[in-house]
Each structure stands twice: as structure tokens, then as C-alpha cells.
N, C-alpha and C positions, 0 to 999 in steps of 0.2 A: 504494500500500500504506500509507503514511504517514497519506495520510488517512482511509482506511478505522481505521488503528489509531488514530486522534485521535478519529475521531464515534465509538466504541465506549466511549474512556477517557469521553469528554466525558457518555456516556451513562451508562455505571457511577454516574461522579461528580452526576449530575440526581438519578439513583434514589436514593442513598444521601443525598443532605440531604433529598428527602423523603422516605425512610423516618423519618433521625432527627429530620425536623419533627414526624411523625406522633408520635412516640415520647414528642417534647420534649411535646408539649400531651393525650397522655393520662396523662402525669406528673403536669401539671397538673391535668385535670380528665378522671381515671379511667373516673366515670360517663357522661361525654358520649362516651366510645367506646362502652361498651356500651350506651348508649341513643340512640343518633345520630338517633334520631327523635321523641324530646322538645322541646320548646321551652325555652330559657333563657334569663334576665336577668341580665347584666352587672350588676356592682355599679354604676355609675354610673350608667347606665339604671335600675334600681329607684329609684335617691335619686331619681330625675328624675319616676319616673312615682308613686310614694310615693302621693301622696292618690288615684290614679285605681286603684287595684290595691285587692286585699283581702291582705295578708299572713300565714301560717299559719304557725306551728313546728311542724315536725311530729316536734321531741323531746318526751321525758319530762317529766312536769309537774315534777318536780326540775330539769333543764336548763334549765325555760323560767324557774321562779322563782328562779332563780341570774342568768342572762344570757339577754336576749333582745332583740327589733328591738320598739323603742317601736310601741304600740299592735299589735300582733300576735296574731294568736288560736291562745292554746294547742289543736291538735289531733293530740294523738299519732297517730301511724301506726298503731303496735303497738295500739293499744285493736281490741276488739273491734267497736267501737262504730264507726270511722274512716271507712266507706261509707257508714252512715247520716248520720252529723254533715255530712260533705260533702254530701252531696245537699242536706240541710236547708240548707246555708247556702248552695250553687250558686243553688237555689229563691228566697234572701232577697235575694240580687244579681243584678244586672247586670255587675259588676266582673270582668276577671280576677284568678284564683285564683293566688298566688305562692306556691309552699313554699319553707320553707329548714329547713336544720340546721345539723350544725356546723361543716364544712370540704369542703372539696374532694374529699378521699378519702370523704366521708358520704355515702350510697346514701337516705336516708330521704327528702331529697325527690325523687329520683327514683323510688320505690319510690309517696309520694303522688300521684305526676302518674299511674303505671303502672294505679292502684288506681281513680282517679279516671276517667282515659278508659273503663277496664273498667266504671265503672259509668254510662257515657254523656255524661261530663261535660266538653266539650272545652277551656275557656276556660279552661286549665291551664298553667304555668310552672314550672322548677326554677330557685331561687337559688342557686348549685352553691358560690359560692364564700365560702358558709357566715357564721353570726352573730359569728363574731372578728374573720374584712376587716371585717365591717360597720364594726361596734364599733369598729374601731381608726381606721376611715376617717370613721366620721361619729358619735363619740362622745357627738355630741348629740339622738340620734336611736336610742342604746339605751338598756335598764336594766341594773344588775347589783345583785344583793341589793337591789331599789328603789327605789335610785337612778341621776337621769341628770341633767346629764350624765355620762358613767361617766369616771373618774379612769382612766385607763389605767394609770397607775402600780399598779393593784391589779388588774391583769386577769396571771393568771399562763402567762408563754408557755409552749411546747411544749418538753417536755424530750425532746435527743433521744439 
């Protein structure tokens, strides 16, 4: 009986760390639950693969010309336009296509990757964990009001 009521606790206790594993890493990165069939790039994967990739913001042209990932091409999501601009520049590369926005809880490059396959276009990626890690982690390698390297001391954190 003892061990029967041991493999049962021992089983509770498997499920419940990974439920709240499950829990711990859609905290983190919201988006990759409900898109768990997306492809994503790791912040230090991107720095890595940087010149071989095409990178895209796919925020507001105010967000990008505030803060963005050096050399990057502004393509808002929201534009009407967003289908066609991609196709045109899928057609002008060979590269994969990387989106980013602004953080982790941001939907918009998942929203470009969604928009993107829909319009047949597979060599697609989401940077999930947004243009501020970038910034903070590789300073030399964003802009902010256009300048880089960006002074981190002028980048204002999250108030919470």
C-alpha cells in the first residue's frame, strides 16, 4: 500500500512542476504558446546569425525611428500594405525573414510570421524577445533617436 501511495505522490508531484514549467515559460514568452508552431530566434542566435538573416520591425514607423535593431527594415504589420511589401522583399532575397517588436508579451511578430506563411512565404522567424533585450544586450548593434551605440542610461525601463 505504501508504495502504491508513494508512485501516486511521486506522480502528482512530476505533473505539477511540469504544469508550472509550462506556466513558468508562457510567462515568459506568451506568444510561443499560442503559436507553438512558429519558428523563433533566440537573442543570441540572431546576434550570431545577424549578417545571414534579413531583419524586419514590424512596429510603427514612430517605434522604429525612436528604437530599433541596427540596419533593420521598417515594415509595419498594421499597414495595409504589409502582404505586398513582404512578398516584394521575400522575391528580392534568399535570406531568412526575422520579425521583431517590442517584448515578449508583443504579438506583432508573430502576427508577421502568421500573415507571411498565409501569403506562401515560408523562410519566416519571430524574434519574440523583443528590440529592448536586444538593445540592452548588444547596445552596439541598435539605434535610439539615431544614435548607436545607444547609451543605455537613456533607454527608459518598464514602469511597473
Amino acid at each position: 500500500m505504501n508504495r502504491i501511495v508513494n508512485t501516486i505522490i511521486l506522480s502528482l508531484s512530476l505533473a505539477f512542476l511540469s504544469i508550472n514549467h509550462l506556466l513558468a515559460k508562457t510567462d515568459e514568452f506568451p506568444g510561443r504558446l499560442e503559436f507553438p508552431d512558429f519558428p523563433v530566434i533566440e537573442l543570441h542566435e540572431l546576434r550570431r546569425q545577424i549578417d545571414d538573416v534579413v531583419v524586419v520591425d514590424t512596429r510603427s514607423a514612430y517605434e522604429y525611428q525612436t528604437l530599433r535593431i541596427k540596419g533593420a527594415i521598417k515594415m509595419p504589420v498594421a499597414d495595409k500594405s504589409f502582404e505586398e511589401d513582404l512578398k516584394k522583399l521575400a522575391d528580392a532575397t534568399s535570406k531568412p525573414i526575422v520579425f521583431y517588436c517590442n517584448d515578449r508579451t508583443c504579438y506583432k511578430s508573430y502576427l508577421a510570421v502568421k500573415k507571411g506563411f498565409q501569403s506562401g512565404i515560408s523562410n519566416l522567424a519571430a524574434y519574440d524577445a523583443g528590440v529592448f533585450e536586444w538593445t540592452k544586450t548588444y547596445p552596439g548593434i541598435a539605434v535610439l533617436l539615431g544614435n548607436s551605440p545607444v547609451d543605455l542610461s537613456k533607454l527608459i525601463s518598464k514602469v511597473n
